[in-house]
N, C-alpha and C positions, 0 to 999 in steps of 0.2 A: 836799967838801960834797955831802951830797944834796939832788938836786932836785925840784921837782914831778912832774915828768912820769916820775920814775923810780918811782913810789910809786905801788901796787895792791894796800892791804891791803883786807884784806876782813872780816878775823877782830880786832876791835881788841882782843882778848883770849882767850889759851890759855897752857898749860902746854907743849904739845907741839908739837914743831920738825918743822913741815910736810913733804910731800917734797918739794913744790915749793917753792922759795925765793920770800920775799916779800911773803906772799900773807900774814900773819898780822904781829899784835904779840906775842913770846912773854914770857914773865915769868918769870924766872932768878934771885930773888930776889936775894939778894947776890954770888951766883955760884957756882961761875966759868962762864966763856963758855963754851957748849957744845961741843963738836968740830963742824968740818962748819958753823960758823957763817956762814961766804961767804956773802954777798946776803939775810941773814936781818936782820928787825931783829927789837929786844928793848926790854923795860921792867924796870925793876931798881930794889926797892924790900926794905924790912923789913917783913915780912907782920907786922899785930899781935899773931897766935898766936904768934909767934916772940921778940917785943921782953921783955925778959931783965930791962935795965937797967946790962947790963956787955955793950953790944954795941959796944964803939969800933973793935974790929975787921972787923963789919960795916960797920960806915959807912965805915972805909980804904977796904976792899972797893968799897962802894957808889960812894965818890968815882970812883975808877978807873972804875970801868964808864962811870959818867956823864960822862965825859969820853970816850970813847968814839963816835965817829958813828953807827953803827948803832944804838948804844942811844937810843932817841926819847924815854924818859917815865920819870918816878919811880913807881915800883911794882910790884906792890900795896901799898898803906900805908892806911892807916886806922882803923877802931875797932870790938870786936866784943863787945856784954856778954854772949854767951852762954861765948866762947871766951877764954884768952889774960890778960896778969898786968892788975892793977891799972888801973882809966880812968887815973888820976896816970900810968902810966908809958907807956901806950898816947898818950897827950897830948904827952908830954914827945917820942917816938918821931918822934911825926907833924909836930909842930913843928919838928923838926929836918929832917925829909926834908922839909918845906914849903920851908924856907927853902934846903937844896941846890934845889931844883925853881928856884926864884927866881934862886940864882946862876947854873945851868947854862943853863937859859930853858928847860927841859923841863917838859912838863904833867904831872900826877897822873893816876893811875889809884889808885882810891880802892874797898877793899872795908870795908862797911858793913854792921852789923847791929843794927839798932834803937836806933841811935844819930846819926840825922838829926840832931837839936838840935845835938847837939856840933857837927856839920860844917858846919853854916848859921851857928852863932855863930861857929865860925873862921873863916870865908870875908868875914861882915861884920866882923871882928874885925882881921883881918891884909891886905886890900886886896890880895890877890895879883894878878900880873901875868898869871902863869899859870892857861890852863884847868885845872877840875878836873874829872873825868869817872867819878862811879861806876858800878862794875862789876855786872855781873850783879842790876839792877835789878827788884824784883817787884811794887815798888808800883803804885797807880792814876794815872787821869791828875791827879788833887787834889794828891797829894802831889808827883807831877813837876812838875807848874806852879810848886809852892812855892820846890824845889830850881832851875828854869827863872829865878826871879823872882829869886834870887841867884847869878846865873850858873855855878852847877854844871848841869853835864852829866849823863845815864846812857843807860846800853850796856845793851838787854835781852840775852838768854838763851834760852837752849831751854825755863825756866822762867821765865814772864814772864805779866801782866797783858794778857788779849786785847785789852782796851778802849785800856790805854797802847800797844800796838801799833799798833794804829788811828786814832791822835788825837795819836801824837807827831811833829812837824812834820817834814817831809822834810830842811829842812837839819839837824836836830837828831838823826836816825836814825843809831843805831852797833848794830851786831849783834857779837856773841863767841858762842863756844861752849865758854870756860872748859877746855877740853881736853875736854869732854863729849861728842860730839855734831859733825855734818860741815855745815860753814859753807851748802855747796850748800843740806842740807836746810832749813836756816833762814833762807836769801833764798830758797827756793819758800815756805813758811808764808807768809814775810811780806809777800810779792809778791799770796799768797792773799784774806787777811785788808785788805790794801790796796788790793786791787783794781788791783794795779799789774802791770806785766812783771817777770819777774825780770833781764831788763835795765836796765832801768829803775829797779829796788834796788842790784843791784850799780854801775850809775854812781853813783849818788846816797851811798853808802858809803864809796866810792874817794876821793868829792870831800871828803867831810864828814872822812874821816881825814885826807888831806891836809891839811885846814883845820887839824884838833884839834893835827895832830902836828911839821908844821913851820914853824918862822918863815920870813916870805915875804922875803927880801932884799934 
């Protein structure tokens, strides 16, 4: 079992498997487990550019990983109308990895793209147990409050809302750099912009992933 004190991510979302072990949540979609995976954790999910509708073999996939220890979270899953098949089946996708999230006790990591409504009507919809935590957030602080006010989560980016940086509350702060971009440089910005230490961001990170990512026993 992992423990609290074992846990120092910092990156609650990237593509790319760090050199240092630990230090990030990596996202491996269906799989498979990377090489080299020792002391890494991961999030494993059906990206909705990806969801088909004949993806049973993803979700075997998926099961397995999630049963996994190092794997902490379901995702990325979510809803995208610019990109990816049908909202019908992007729904059908999401529901399904909701409800894995529920069995295994893993949280969501959720990528969105202008399809807020859907995720706030599911979330008062389905009473999930588990946090949900969108990714790569660019909205203002309006709309964070909204998603705040239904207990969804977001993780800014190297693109992100200067004012939501500013005004998003300390326990509620998660930084990613989506594989983009080096986590260092966006706990100085946002140590910058907050008037804070970058000490002072990366505790405050360490704690709040902890919070997000493991059940406390």
């Amino acid at each position: 079992m992992i423990r609290f004190h074992e846990m120092r991510i910092v990156d609650i979302h990237t593509h790319v498997l760090p050199e240092e072990s630990g230090l990030a949540l990596v996202c491996i979609g269906c799989g498979p487990m990377p090489q080299n995976a020792d002391g890494h954790f991961f999030s494993a999910g059906l990206h909705p550019w990806d969801v088909t509708g004949n993806d049973y073999e993803d979700y075997g996939n998926l099961e397995k990983l999630l049963a996994l220890p190092n794997v902490l979270a379901v995702g990325e899953c979510g809803f995208d109308t610019l990109r990816g098949p049908a909202h019908e089946l992007q729904e059908q996708a999401f529901m399904r990895q909701c409800e894995l999230s529920e069995r295994y006790r893993k949280p969501m990591i959720l990528h969105v793209v202008r399809d807020f409504d859907t995720v706030i009507r599911l979330r008062k919809q389905l009473h999930p147990k588990q946090p949900w935590l969108i990714h790569g957030f660019r909205g203002g602080p309006r709309q964070m409050n909204q998603l705040y006010a239904q207990g969804i989560l977001v993780s800014l980016g190297p693109k992100h809302n200067s004012e939501t940086l500013k005004q998003i509350p300390s326990n509620r702060l998660f930084l990613e750099t989506d594989g983009q971009s080096s986590i260092n440089d966006l706990i100085r910005i946002t140590a910058i912009s907050r008037e804070e230490t970058v000490e002072t961001i990366n505790g405050q990170i360490i704690c709040n992933n902890d919070s997000f990512l493991l059940q406390e026993p």
